[in-house]
N, CA, C and O atoms as a GROMACS GRO file, in nm:
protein
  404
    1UNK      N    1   1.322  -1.728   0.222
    1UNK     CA    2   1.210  -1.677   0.297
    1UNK      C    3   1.152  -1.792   0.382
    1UNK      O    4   1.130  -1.903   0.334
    2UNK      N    5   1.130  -1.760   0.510
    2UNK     CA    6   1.102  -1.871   0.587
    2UNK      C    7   0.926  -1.868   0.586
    2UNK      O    8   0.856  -1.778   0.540
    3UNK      N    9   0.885  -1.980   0.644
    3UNK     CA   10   0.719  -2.049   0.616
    3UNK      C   11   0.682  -1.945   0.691
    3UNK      O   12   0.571  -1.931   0.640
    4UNK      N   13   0.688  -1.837   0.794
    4UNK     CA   14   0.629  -1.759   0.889
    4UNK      C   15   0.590  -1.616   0.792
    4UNK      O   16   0.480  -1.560   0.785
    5UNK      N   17   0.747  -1.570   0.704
    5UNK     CA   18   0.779  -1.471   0.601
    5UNK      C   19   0.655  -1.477   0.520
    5UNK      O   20   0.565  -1.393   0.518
    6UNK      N   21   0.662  -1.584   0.455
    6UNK     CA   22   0.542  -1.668   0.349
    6UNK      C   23   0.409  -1.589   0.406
    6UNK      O   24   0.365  -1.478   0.375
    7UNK      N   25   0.367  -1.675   0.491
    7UNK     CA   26   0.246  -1.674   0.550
    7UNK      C   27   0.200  -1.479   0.608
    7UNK      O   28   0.095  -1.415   0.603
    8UNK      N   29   0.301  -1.454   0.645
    8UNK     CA   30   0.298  -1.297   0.695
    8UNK      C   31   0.237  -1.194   0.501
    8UNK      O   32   0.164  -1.102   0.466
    9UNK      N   33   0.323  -1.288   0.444
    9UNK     CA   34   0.272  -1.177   0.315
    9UNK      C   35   0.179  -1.239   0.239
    9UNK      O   36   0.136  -1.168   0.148
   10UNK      N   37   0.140  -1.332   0.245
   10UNK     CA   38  -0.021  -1.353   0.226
   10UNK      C   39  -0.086  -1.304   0.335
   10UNK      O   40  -0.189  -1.268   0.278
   11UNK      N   41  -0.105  -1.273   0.457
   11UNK     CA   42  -0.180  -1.244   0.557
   11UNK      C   43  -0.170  -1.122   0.599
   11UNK      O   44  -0.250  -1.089   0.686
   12UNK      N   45  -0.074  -1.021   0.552
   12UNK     CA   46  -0.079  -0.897   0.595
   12UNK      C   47  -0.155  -0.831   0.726
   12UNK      O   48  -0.278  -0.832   0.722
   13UNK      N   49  -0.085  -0.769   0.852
   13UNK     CA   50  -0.167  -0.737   0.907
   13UNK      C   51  -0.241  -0.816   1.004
   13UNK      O   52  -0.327  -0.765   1.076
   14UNK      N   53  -0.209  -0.940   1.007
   14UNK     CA   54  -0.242  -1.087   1.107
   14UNK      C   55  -0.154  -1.051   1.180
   14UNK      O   56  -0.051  -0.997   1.142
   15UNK      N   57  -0.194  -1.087   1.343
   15UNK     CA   58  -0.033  -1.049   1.482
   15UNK      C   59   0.004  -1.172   1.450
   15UNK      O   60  -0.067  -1.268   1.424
   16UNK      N   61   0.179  -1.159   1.454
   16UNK     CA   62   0.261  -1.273   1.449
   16UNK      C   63   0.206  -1.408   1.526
   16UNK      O   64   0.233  -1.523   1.491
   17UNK      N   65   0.121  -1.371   1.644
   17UNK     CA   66   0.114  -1.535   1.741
   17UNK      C   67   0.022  -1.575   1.691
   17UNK      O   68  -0.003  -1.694   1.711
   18UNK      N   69  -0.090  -1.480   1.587
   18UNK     CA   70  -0.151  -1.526   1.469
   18UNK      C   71  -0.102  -1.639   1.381
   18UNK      O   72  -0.162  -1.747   1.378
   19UNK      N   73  -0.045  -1.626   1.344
   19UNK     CA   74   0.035  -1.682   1.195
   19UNK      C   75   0.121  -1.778   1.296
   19UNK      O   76   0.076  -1.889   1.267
   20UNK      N   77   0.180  -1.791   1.358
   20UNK     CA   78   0.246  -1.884   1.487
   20UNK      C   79   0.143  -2.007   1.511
   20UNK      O   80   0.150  -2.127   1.484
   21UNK      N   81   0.079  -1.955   1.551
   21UNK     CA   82  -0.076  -2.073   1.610
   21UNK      C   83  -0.090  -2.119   1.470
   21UNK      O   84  -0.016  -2.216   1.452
   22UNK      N   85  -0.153  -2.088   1.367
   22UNK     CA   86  -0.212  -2.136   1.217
   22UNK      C   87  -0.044  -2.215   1.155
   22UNK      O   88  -0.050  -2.321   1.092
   23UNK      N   89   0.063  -2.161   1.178
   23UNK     CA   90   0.140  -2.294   1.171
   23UNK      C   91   0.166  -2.372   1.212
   23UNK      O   92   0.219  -2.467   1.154
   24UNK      N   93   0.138  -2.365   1.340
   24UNK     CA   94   0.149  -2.470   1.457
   24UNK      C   95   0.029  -2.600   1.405
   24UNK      O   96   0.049  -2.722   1.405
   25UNK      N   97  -0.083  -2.536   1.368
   25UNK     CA   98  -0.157  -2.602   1.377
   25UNK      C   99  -0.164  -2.667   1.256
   25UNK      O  100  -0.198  -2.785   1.259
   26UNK      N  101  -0.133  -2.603   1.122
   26UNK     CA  102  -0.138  -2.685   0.997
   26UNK      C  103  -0.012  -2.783   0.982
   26UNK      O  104  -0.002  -2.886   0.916
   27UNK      N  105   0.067  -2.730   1.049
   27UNK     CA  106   0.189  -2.839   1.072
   27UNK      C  107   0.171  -2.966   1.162
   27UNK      O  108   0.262  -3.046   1.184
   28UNK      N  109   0.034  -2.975   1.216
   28UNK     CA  110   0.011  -3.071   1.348
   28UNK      C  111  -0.132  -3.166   1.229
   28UNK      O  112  -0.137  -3.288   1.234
   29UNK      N  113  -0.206  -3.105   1.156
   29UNK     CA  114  -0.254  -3.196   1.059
   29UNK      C  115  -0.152  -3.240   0.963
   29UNK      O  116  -0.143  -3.362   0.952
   30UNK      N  117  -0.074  -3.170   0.891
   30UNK     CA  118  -0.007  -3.265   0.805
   30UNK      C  119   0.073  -3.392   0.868
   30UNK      O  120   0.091  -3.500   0.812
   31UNK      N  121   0.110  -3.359   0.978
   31UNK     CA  122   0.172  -3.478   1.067
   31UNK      C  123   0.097  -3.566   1.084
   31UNK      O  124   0.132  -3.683   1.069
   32UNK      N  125  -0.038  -3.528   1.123
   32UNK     CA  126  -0.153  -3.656   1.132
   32UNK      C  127  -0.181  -3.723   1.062
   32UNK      O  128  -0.224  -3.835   1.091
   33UNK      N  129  -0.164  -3.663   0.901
   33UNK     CA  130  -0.194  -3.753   0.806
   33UNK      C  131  -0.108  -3.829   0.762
   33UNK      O  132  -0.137  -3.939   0.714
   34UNK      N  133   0.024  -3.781   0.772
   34UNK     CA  134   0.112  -3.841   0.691
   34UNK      C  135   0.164  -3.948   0.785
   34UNK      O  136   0.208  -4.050   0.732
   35UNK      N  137   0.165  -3.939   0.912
   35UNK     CA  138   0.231  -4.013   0.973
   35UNK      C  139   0.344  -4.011   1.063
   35UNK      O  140   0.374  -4.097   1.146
   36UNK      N  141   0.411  -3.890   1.032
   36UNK     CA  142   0.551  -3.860   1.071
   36UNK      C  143   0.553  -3.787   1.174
   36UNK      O  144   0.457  -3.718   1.208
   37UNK      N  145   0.660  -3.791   1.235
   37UNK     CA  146   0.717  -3.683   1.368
   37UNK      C  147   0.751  -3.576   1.310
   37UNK      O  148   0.716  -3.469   1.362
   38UNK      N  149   0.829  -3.575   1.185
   38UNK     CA  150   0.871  -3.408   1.184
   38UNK      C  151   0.830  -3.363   1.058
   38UNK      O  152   0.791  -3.460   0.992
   39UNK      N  153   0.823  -3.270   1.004
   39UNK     CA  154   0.710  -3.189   0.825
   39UNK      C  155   0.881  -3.187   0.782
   39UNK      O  156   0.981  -3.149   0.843
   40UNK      N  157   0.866  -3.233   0.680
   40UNK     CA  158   0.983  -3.266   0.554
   40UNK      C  159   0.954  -3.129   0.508
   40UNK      O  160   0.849  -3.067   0.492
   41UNK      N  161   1.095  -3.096   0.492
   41UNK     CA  162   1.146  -2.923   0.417
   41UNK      C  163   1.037  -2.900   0.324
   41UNK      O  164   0.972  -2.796   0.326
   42UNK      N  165   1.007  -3.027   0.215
   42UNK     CA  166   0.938  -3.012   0.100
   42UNK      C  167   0.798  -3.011   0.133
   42UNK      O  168   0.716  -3.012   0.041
   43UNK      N  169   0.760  -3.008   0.257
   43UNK     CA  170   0.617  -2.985   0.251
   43UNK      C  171   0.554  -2.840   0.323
   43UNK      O  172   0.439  -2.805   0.351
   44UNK      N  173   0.680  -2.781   0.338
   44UNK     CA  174   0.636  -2.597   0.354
   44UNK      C  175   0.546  -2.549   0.353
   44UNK      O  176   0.465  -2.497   0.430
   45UNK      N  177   0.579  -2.588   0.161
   45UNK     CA  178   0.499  -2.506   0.127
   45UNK      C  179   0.321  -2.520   0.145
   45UNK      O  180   0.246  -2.423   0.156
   46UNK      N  181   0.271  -2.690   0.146
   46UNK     CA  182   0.203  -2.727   0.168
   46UNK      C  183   0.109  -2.657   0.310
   46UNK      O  184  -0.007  -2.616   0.319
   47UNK      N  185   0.212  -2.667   0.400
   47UNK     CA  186   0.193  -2.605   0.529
   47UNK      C  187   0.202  -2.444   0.575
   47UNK      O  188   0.198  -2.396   0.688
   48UNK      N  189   0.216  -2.377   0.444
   48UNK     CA  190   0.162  -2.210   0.449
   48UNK      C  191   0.074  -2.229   0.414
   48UNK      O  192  -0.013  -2.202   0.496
   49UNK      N  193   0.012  -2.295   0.255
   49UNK     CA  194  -0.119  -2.263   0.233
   49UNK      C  195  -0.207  -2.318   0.269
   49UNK      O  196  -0.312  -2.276   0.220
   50UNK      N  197  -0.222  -2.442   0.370
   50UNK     CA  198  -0.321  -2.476   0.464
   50UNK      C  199  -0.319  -2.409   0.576
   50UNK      O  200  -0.421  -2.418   0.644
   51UNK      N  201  -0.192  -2.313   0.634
   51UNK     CA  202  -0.235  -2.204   0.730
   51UNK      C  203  -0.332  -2.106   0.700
   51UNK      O  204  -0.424  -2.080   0.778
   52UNK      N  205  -0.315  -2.044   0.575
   52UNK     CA  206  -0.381  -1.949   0.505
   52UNK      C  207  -0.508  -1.987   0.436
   52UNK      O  208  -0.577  -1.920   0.359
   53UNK      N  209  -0.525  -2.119   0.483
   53UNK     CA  210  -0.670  -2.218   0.421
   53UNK      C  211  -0.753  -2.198   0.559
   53UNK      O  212  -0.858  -2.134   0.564
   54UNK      N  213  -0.691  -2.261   0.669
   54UNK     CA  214  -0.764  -2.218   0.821
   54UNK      C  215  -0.733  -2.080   0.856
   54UNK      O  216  -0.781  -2.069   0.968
   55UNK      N  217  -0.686  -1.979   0.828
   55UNK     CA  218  -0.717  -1.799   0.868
   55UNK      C  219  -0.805  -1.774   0.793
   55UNK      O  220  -0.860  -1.673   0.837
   56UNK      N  221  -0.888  -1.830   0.639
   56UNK     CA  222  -0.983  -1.794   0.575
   56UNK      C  223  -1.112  -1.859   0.689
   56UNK      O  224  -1.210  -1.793   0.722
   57UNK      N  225  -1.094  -1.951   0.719
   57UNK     CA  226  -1.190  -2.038   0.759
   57UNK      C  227  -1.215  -1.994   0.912
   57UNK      O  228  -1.299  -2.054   0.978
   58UNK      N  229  -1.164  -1.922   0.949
   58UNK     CA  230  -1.188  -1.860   1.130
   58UNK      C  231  -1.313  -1.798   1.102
   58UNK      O  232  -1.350  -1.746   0.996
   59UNK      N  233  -1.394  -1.813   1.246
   59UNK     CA  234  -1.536  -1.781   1.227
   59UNK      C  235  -1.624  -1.961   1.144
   59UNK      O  236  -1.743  -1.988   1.156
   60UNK      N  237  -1.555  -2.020   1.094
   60UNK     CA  238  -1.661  -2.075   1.036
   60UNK      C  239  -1.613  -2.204   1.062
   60UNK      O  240  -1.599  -2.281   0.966
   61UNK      N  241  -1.578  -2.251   1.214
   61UNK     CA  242  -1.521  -2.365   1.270
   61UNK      C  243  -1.664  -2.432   1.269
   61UNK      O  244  -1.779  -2.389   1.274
   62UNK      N  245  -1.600  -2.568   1.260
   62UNK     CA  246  -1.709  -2.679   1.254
   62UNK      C  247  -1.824  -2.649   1.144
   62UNK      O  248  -1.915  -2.710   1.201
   63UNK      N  249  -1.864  -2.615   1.065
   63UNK     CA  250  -1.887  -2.553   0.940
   63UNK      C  251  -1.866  -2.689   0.823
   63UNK      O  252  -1.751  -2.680   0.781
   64UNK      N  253  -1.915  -2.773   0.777
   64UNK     CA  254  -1.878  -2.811   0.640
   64UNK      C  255  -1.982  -2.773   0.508
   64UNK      O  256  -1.979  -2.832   0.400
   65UNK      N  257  -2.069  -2.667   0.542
   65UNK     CA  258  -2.088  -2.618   0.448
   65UNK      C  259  -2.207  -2.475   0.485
   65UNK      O  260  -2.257  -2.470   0.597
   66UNK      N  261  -2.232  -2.395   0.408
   66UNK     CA  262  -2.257  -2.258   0.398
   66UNK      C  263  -2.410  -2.218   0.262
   66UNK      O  264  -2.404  -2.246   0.142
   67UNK      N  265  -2.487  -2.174   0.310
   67UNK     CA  266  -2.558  -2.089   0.188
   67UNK      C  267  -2.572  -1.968   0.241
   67UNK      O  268  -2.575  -1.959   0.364
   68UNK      N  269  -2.579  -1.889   0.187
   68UNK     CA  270  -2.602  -1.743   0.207
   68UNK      C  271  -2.646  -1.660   0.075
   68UNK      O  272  -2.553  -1.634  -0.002
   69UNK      N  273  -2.764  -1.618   0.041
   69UNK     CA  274  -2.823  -1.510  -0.092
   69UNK      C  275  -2.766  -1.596  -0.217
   69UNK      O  276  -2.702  -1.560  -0.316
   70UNK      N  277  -2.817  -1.734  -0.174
   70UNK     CA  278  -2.816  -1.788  -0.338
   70UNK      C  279  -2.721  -1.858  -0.372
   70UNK      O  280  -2.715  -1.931  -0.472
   71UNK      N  281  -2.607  -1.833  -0.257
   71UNK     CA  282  -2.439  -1.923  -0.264
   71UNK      C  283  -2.420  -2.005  -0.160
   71UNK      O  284  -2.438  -1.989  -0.039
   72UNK      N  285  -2.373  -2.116  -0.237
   72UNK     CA  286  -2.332  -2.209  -0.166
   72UNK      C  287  -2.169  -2.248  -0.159
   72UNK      O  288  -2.093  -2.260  -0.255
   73UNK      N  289  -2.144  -2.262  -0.032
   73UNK     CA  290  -1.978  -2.328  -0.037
   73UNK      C  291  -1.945  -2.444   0.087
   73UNK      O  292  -1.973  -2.446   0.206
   74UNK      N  293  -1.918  -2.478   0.055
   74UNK     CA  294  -1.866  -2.636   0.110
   74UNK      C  295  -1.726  -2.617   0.121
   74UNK      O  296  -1.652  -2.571   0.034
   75UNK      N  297  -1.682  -2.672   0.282
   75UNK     CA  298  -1.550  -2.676   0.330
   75UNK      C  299  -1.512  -2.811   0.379
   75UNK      O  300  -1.593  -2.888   0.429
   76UNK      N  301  -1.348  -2.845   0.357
   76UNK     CA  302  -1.305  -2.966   0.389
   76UNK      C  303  -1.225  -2.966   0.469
   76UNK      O  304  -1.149  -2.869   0.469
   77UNK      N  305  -1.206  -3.070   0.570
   77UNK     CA  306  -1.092  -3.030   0.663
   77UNK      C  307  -0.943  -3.014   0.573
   77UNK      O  308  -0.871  -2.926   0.620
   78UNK      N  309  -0.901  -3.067   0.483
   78UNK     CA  310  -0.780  -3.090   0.379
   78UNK      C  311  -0.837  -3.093   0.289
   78UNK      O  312  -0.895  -3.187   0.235
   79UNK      N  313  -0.825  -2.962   0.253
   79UNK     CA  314  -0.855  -2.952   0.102
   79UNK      C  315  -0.784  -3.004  -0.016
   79UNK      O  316  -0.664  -2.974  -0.012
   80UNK      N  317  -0.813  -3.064  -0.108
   80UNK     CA  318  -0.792  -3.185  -0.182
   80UNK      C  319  -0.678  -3.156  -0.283
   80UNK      O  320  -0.614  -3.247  -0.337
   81UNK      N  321  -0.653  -3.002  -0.308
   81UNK     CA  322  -0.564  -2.952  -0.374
   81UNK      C  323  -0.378  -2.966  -0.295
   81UNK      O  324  -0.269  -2.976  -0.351
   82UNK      N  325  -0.418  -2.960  -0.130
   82UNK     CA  326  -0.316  -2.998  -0.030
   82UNK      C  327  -0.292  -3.109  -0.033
   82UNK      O  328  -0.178  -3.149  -0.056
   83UNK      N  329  -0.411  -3.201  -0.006
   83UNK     CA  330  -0.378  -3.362   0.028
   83UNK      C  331  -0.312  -3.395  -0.046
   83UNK      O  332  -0.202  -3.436  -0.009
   84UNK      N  333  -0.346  -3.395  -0.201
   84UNK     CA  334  -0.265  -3.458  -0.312
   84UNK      C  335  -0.092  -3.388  -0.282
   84UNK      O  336   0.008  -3.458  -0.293
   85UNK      N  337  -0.088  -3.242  -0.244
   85UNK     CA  338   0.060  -3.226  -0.242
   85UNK      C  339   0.175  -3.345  -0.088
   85UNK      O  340   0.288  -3.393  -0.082
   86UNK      N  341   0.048  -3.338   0.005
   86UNK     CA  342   0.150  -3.439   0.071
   86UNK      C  343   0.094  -3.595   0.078
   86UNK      O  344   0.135  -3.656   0.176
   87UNK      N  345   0.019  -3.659   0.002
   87UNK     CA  346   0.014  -3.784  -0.035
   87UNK      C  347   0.107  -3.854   0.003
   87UNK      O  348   0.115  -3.916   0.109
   88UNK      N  349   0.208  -3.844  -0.110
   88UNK     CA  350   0.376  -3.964  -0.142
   88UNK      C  351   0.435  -3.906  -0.028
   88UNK      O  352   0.554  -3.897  -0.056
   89UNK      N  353   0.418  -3.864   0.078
   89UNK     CA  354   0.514  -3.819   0.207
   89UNK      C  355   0.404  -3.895   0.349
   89UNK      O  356   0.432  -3.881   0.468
   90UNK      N  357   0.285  -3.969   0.296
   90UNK     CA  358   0.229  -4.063   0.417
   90UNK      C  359   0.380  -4.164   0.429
   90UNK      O  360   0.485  -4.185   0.368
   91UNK      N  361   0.304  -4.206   0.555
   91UNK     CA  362   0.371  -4.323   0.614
   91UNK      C  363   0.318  -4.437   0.598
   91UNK      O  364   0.203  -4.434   0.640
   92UNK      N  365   0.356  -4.572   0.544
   92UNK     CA  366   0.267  -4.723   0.548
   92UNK      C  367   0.270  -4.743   0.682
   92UNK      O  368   0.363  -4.711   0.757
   93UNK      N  369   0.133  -4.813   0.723
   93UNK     CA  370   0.127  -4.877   0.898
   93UNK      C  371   0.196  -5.027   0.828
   93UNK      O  372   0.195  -5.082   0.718
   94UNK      N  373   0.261  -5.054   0.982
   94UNK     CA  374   0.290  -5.195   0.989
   94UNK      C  375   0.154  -5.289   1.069
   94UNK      O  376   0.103  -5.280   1.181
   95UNK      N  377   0.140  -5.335   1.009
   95UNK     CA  378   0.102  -5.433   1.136
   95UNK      C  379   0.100  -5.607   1.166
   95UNK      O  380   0.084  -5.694   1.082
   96UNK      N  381   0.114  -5.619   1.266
   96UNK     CA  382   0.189  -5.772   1.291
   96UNK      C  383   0.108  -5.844   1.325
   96UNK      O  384   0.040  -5.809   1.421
   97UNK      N  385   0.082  -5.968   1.264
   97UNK     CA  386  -0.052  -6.040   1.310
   97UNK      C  387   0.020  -6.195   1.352
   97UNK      O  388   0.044  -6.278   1.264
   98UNK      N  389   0.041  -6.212   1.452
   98UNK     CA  390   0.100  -6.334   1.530
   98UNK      C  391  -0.039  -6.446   1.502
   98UNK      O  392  -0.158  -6.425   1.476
   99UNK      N  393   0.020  -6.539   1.516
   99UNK     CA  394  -0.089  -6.680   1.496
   99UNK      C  395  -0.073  -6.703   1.678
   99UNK      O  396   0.024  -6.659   1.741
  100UNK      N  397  -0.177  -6.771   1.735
  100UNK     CA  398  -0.191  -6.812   1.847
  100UNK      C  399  -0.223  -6.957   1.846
  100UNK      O  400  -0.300  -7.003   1.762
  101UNK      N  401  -0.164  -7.033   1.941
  101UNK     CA  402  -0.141  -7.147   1.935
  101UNK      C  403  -0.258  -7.270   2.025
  101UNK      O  404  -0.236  -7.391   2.020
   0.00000   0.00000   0.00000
């Protein structure tokens, strides 16, 4: 089942360029964080359910947190249950520190 399949049957009823855009786009943060040019097979799955993390979260852009009749909820850009899945798939920076003479 491909990441689009995935995402279509958690989302039921979302138009495909729906679910297109929300992978586009959770696939363009995990890249940011980790570092890399291309999302490793193994982080898919990672990258359906942070699609299906931002289709909950439409309507409530720029938002990090909410009360309404007594409830409160607080939103993260990477929710912490994701981050930890693509952690060990960052990239180390190099960086080169020349002496000047």
């Amino acid at each position: 089942m491909t990441a689009r399949e995935r995402l279509e049957a958690k989302l039921s009823g979302v138009p495909e360029t729906a679910l297109d855009a929300l992978l586009e786009d959770a696939r363009g943060m995990i890249l940011a964080y980790t570092g890399r040019t291309a999302l490793p097979q193994a982080l898919e799955t990672a990258q359906v359910q942070l699609a299906a993390v931002l289709y909950n979260r439409t309507g409530a852009e720029g938002e990090s947190g909410h009360s309404e009749g007594g409830v409160s909820r607080t939103m993260e850009a990477l929710p912490d249950e994701i981050r930890r899945q693509i952690a060990p798939y960052r990239l180390a920076k190099v960086v080169s520190v020349h002496e000047t003479a």
